[in-house]
C-alpha positions as CSV (number, residue, x, y, z in Angstrom):
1,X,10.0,19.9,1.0
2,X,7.9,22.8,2.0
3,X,5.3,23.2,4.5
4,X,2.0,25.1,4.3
5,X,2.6,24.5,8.4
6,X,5.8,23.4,10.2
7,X,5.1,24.4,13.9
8,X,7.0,23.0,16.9
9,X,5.4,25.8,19.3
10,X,8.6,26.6,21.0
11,X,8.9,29.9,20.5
12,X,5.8,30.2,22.2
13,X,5.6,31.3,26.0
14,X,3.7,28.4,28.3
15,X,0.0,28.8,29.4
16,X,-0.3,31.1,26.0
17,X,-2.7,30.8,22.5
18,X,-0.4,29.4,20.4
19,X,1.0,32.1,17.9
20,X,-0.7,31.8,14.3
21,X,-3.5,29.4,15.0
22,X,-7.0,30.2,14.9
23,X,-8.7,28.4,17.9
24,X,-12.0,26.8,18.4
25,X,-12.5,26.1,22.1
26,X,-15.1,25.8,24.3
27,X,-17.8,26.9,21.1
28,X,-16.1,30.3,20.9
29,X,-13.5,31.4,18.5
30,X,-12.2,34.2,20.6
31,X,-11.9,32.8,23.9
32,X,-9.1,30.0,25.0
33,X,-9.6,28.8,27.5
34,X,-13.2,29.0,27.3
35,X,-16.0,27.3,29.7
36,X,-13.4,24.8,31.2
37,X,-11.6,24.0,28.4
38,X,-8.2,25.1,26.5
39,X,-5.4,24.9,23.8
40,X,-2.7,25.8,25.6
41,X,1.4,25.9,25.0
42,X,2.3,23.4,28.0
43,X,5.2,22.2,29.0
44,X,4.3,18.8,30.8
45,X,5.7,16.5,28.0
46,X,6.8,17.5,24.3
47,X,7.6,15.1,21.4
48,X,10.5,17.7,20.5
49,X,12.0,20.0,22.2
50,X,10.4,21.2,25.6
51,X,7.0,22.5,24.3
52,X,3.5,21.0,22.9
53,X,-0.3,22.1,22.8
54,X,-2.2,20.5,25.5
55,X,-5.8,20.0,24.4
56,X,-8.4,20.1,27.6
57,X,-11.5,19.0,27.0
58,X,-14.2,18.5,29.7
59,X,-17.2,16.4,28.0
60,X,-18.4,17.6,24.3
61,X,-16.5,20.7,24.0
62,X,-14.2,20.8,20.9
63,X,-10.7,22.5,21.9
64,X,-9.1,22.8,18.5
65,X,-6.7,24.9,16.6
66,X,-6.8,26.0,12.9
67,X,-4.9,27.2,10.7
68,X,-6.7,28.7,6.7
69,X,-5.3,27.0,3.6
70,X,-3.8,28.6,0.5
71,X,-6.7,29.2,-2.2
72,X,-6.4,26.5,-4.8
73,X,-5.7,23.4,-3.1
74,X,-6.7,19.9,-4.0
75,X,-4.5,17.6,-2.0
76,X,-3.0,18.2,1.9
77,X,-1.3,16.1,4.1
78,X,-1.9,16.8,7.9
79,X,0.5,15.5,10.8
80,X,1.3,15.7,14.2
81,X,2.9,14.2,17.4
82,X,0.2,13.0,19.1
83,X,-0.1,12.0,22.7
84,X,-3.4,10.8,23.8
85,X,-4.7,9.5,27.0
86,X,-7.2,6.9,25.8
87,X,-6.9,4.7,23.5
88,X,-8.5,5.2,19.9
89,X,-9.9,2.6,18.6
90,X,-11.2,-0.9,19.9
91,X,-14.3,0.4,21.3
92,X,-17.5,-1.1,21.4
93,X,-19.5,-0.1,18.5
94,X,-22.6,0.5,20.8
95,X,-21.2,2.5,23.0
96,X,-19.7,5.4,21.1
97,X,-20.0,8.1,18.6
98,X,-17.3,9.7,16.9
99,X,-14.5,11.7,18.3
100,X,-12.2,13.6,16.1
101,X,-8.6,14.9,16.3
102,X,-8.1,16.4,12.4
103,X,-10.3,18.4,10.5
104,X,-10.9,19.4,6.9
105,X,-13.3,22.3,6.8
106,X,-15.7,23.8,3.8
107,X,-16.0,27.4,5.6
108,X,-12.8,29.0,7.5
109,X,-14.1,28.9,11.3
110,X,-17.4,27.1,10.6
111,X,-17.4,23.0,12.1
112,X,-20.8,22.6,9.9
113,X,-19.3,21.1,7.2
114,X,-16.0,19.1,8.0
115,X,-14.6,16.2,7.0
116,X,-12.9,14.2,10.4
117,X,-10.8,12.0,11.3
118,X,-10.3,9.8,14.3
119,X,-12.9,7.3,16.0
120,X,-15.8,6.7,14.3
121,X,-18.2,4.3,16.3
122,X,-15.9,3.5,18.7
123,X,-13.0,2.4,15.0
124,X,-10.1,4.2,13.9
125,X,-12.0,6.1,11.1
126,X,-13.7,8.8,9.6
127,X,-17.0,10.8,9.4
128,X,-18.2,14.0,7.1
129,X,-21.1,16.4,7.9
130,X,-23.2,17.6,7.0
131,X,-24.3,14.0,5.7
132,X,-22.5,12.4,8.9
133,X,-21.9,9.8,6.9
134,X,-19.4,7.1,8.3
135,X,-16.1,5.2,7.8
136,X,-15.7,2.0,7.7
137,X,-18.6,0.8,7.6
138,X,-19.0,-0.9,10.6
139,X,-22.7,-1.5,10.3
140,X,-21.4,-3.9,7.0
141,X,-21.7,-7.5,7.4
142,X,-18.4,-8.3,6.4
143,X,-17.2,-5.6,9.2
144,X,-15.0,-7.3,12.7
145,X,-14.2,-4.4,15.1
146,X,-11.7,-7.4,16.7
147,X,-9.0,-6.9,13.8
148,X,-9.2,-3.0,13.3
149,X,-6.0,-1.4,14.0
150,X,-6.1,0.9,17.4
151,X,-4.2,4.0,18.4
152,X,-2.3,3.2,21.8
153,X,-2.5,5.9,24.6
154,X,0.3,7.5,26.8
155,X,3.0,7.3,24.2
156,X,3.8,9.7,21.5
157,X,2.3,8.5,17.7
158,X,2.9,10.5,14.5
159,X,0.0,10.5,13.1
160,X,-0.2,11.5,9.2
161,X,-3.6,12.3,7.2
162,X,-3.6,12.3,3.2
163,X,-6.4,14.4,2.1
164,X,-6.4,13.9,-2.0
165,X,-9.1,15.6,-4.1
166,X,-9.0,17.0,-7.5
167,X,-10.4,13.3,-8.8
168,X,-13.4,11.3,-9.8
169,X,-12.9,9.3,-6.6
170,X,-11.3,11.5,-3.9
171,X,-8.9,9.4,-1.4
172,X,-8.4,9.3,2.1
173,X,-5.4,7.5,4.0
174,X,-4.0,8.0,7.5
175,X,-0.9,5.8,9.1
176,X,0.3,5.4,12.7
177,X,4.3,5.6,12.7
178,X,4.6,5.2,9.2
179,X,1.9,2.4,8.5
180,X,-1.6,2.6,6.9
181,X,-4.1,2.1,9.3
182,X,-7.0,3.3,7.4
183,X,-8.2,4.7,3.9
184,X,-11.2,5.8,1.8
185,X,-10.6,4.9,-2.2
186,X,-14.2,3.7,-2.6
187,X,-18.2,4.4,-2.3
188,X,-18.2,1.0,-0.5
189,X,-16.2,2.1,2.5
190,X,-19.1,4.5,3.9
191,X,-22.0,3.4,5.6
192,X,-24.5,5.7,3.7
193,X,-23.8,6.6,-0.1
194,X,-21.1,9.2,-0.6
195,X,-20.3,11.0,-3.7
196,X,-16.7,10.1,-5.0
197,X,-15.8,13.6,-4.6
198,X,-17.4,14.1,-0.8
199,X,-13.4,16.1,-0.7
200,X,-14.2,19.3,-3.5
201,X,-14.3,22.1,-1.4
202,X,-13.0,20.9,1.7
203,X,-9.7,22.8,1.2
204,X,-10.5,25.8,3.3
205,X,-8.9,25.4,6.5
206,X,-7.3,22.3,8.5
207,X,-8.1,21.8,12.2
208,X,-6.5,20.1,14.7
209,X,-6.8,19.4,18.3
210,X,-10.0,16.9,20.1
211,X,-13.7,17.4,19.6
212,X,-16.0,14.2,20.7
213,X,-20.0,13.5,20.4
214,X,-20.0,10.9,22.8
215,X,-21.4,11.5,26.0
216,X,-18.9,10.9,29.2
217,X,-15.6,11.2,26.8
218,X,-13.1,13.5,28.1
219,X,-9.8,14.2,26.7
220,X,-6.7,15.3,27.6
221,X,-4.5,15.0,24.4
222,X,-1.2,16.4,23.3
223,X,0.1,17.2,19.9
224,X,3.7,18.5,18.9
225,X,5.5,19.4,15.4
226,X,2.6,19.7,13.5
227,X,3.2,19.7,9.6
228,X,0.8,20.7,6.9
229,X,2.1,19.9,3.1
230,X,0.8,19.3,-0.3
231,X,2.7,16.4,-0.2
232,X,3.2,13.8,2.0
233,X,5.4,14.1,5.1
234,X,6.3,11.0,7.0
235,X,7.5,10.6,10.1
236,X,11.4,11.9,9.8
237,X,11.9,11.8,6.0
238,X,15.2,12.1,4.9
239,X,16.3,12.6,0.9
240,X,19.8,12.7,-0.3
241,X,19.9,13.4,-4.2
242,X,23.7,14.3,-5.0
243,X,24.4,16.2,-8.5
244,X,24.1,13.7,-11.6
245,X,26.1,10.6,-12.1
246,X,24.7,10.8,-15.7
247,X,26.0,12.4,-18.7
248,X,24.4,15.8,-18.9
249,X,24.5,15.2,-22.9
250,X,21.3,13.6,-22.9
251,X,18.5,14.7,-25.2
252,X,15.9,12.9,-23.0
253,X,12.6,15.2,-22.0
254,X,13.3,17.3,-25.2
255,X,11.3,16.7,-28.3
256,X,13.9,14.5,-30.0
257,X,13.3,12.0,-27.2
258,X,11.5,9.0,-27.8
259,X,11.0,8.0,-24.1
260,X,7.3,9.3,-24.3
261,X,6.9,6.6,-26.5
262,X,4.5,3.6,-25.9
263,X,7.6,1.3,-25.4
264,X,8.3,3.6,-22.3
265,X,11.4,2.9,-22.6
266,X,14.8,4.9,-23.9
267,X,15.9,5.5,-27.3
268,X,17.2,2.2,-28.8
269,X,20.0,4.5,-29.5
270,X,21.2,5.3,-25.9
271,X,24.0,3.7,-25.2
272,X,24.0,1.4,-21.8
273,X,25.8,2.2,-18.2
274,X,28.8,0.4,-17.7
275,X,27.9,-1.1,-14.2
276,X,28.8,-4.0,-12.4
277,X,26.0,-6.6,-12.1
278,X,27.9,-8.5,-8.9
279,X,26.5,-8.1,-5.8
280,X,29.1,-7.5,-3.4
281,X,30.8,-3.5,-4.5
282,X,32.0,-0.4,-2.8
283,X,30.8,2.9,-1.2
284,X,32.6,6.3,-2.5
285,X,34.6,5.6,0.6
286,X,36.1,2.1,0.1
287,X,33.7,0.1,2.2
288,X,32.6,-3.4,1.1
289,X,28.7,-3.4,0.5
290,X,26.6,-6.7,-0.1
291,X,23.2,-6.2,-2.3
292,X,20.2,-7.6,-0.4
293,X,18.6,-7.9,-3.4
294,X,18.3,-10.8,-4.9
295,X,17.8,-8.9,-8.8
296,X,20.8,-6.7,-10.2
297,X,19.6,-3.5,-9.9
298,X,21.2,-2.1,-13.2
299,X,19.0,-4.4,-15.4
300,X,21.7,-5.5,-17.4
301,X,20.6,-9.1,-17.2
302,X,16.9,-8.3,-17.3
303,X,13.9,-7.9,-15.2
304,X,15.1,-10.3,-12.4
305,X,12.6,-10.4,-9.7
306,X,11.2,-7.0,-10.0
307,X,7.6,-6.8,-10.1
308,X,5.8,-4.1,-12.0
309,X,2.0,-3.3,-11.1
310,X,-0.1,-1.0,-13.5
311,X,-3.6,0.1,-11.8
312,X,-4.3,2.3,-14.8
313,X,-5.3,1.3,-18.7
314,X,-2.8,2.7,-20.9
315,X,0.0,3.2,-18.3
316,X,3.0,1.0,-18.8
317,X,6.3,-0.2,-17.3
318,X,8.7,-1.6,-19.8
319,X,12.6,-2.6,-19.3
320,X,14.2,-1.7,-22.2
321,X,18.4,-0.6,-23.1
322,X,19.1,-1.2,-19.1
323,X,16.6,1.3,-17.5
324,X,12.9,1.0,-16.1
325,X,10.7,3.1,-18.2
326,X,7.7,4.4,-17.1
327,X,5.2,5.6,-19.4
328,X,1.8,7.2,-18.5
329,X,-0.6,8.5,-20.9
330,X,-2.8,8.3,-18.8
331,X,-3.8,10.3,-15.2
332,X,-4.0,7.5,-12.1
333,X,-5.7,8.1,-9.4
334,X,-3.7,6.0,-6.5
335,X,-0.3,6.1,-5.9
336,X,0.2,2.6,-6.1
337,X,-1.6,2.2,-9.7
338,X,2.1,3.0,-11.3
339,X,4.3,0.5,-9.2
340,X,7.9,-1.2,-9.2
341,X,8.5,-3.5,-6.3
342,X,11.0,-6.2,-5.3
343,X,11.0,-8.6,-2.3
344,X,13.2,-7.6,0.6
345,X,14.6,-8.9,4.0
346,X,14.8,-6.3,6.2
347,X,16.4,-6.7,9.7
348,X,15.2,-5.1,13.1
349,X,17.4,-2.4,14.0
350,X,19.7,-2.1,11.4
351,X,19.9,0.6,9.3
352,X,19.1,0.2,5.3
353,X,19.6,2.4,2.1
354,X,17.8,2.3,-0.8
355,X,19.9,3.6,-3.4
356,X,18.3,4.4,-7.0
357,X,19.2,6.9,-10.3
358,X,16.0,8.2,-11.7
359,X,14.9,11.0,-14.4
360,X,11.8,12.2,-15.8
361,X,10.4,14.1,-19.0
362,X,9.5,17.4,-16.4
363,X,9.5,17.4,-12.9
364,X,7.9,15.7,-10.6
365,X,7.6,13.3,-7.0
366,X,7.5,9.8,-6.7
367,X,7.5,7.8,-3.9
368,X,9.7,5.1,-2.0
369,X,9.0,3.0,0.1
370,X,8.8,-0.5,2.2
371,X,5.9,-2.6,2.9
372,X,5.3,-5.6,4.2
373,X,4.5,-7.4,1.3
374,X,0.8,-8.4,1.4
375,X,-2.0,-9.0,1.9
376,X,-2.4,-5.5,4.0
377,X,0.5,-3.8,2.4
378,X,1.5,-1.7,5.8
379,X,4.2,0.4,5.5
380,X,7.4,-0.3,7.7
381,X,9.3,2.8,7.3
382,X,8.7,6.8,7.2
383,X,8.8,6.8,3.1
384,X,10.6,8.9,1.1
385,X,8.7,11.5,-1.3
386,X,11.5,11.5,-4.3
387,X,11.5,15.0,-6.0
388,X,12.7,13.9,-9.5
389,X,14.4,16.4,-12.3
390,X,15.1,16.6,-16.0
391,X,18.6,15.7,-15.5
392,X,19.8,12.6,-14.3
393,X,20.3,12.3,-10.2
394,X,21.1,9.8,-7.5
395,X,18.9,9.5,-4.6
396,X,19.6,7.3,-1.3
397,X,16.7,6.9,1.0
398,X,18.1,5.5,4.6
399,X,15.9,4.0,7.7
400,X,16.3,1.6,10.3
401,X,13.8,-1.3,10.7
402,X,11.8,-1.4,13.1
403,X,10.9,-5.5,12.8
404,X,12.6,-7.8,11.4
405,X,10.5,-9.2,7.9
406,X,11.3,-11.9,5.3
407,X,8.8,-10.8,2.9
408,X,9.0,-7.3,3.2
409,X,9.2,-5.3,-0.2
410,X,10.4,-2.2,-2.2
411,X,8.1,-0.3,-3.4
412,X,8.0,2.9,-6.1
413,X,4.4,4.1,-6.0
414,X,4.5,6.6,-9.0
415,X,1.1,7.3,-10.2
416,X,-1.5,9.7,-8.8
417,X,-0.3,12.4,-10.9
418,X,-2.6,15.7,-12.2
419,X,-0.6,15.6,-14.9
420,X,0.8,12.0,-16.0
421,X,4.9,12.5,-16.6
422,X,6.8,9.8,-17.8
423,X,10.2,9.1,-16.3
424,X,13.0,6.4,-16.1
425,X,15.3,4.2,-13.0
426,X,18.4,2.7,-13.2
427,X,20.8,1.5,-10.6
428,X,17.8,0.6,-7.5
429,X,19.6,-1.3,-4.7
430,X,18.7,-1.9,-1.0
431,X,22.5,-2.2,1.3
432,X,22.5,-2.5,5.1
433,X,24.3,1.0,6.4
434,X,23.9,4.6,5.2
435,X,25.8,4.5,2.4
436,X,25.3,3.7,-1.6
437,X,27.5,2.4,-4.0
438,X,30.1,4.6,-5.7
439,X,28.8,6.1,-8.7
440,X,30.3,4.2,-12.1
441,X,29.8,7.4,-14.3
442,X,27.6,6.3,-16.7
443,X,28.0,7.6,-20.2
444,X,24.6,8.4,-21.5
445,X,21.2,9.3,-21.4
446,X,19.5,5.8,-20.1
447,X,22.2,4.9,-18.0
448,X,25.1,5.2,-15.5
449,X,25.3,5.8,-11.8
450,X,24.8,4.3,-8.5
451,X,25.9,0.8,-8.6
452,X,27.1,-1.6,-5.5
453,X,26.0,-4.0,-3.3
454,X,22.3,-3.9,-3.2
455,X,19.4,-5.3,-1.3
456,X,17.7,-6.1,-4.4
457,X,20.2,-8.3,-6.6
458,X,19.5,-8.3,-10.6
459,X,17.9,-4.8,-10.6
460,X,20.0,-3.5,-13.7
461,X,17.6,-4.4,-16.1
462,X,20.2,-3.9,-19.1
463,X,18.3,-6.4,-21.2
464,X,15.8,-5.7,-23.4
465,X,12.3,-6.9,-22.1
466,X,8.9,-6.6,-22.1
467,X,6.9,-5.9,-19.3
């Protein structure tokens, strides 16, 4: 992945600016510190390494860093390390304003007209200005500040921010160590009307550090390897894709094939993978692995226990010759509106591998991921953002639980797309360890690769179904 920003301040000298950042501190842009308070390089505590940027801020001041965006943008992902003294969230409603500790500014330099993140009324939320309009809503009757999610103090939290514009209804979602804990995908969830796309324009300049407009809140906060991306980040994402399993032969993504079809499917004349549907295989390296799954992930049986979720009229999942196909017509406008999933037990410190062989008519991301299977949908892992090519590849996404769930599930959330591009899996298996199933070799376009012992049992889908 590439960053817009990937800054871990070490090569920074303590008690300095930090190199490369604008600054916004004490109301001056020149001056850090600057009437008592500072953005500093300080070596008291790091997330990484042995250096952070302490943010001091005595009453209302903001002490902030920024950095300008490229011109063009419509979607950023913001995220940081972030050590805070008090607790955000669970305040009295009452009692507080807003505090902020990301930014996404209109006007490079200018806090005028910003959209923010952090503690609105005392919640974990969200306020733009110049409107100053608020989320959630908390002044809604159907609004209990007892179950909102909080931001616990002295401990490091990697805090990620989705910023995603360029759409009828713009979308905002933030997560604490890999899990939601707040989003914007509709008018309702402001407390004043907001236009779907309060976002269009924002793209100027990110800010972090701590800014509050409530009177008597100080802040001492720290914030370490900061990443800015036009795609999301996670926490520690890893991606393993190895070269393609599949034969390179295949005619699909050129005009010949009929993938783009409304079946969504491959060609009728693809031939099928020669996999093993058992549950119980082998890793490259000889080691026994057991499928968690209770589907087999090659589909040669069917549909199993997958579950397929369309968002979006006209968009369609369809398992057809032994793959997943994935058509979409039509642009979505939430990750999740184009979605495979498949119930999952994950165990509390053990380390699991989702294992899958995917291909699409151009290139583009998807993502991959576990959730806890409803009603809140919380993410427990990092997530994996899946670049996926023309050419058949096998990926392998490995994390280790951090609780142990019954009902968690696998998710691929593939919509949200400028562009919608249609694409195909094959071979999808959750196994306890860091390694997949040796590949089979499949022989053809809609087929072949990863097979083994999967967390997800029946995921072959070699029958021809309907969705």
């Amino acid at each position: 992945m590439s960053y817009i920003v990937n800054d871990d301040f070490e090569g920074n000298a303590p008690n300095t600016s930090p190199a490369g950042w604008g600054t916004y501190v004490g109301f001056s842009s020149t001056d850090n510190p600057a009437g008592g308070a500072s953005a500093l390089v300080d070596t008291t505590r790091a997330h990484s390494g042995t250096k952070s940027v302490l943010f001091k801020t005595p009453g209302a001041q903001p002490t902030q860093i920024t950095k300008a965006l490229p011109p063009g943008l419509t979607t950023v992902y913001m995220r940081a390390w972030v050590y805070n003294t008090s607790t955000i969230g669970g305040h009295d409603i009452n009692a507080y304003n807003h505090e902020h500790i990301f930014a996404l500014r209109q006007s490079v330099g200018s806090e005028g007209t910003e959209f923010r993140f952090g503690q609105s009324k005392g919640t974990v939320g969200a306020n733009i200005v110049p409107s100053d309009a608020l989320s959630p809503n908390v002044f809604g009757g159907g609004f209990n500040a007892a179950t909102q999610p909080t931001i616990p103090a002295n401990v490091w939290n990697c805090i990620e921010l989705g910023l995603l514009g360029g759409r009828p209804q713009n979308v905002v979602i933030a997560s604490l160590n890999g899990k939601e804990v707040f989003r914007i995908d509709s008018p309702d969830d402001w407390h004043a009307a907001t236009p779907g796309n309060f976002l269009d324009g924002y793209f100027k300049e990110v800010v972090f550090g701590f800014r509050s407009f409530t009177n008597g809140v100080n802040g001492n906060i720290w914030m370490d390897d900061i990443r800015v991306s036009t795609s999301p980040i996670g926490c520690s994402n890893t991606e393993s894709s190895t070269s393609s399993s599949k034969s390179s032969t295949s005619s699909y993504g050129s005009s010949s094939s009929s993938f783009s079809g409304n079946s969504g499917g491959a060609s009728s004349s693809s031939s099928s993978p020669s996999t093993s549907s058992s549950s119980s295989t082998s890793s490259a390296s000889g080691t026994s692995l057991v499928n968690l799954l209770s589907s087999d992930g090659t589909f040669t049986g069917g549909k199993g226990l997958f579950t397929d979720h369309i968002g979006t009229i006209g968009d369609s999942i369809s398992f057809v010759n032994g793959v997943v196909g994935v058509s979409m017509p039509v642009a979505s406008t939430a990750l999740w509106h184009v979605q495979l999933t498949h119930p999952v037990e994950l165990t509390a410190g053990v380390t699991h591998s989702a294992c899958f062989d995917a291909i699409a008519v151009a290139d583009r991301s998807i993502r991959i991921d576990f959730d806890d299977g409803g009603p809140i949908y919380a993410s427990l892992a990092d997530g994996l953002l899946a670049s996926i090519t023309t050419t058949w590849k096998s990926y392998k996404y490995t994390f280790t639980a951090q609780t142990t769930d019954a009902t968690a599930r696998l998710a691929f959330n593939m919509g949200m797309l400028a562009a919608p591009v249609n694409m195909q899996l094959d071979n999808i298996g959750v196994y306890q360890g860091g390694a997949c199933p040796a590949s089979s070799g499949g022989s053809s376009s809609s087929a072949g690769g990863v097979s083994g012992a999967e967390l997800i049992t029946n995921g072959t889908f070699d029958a021809v179904m309907s969705p």
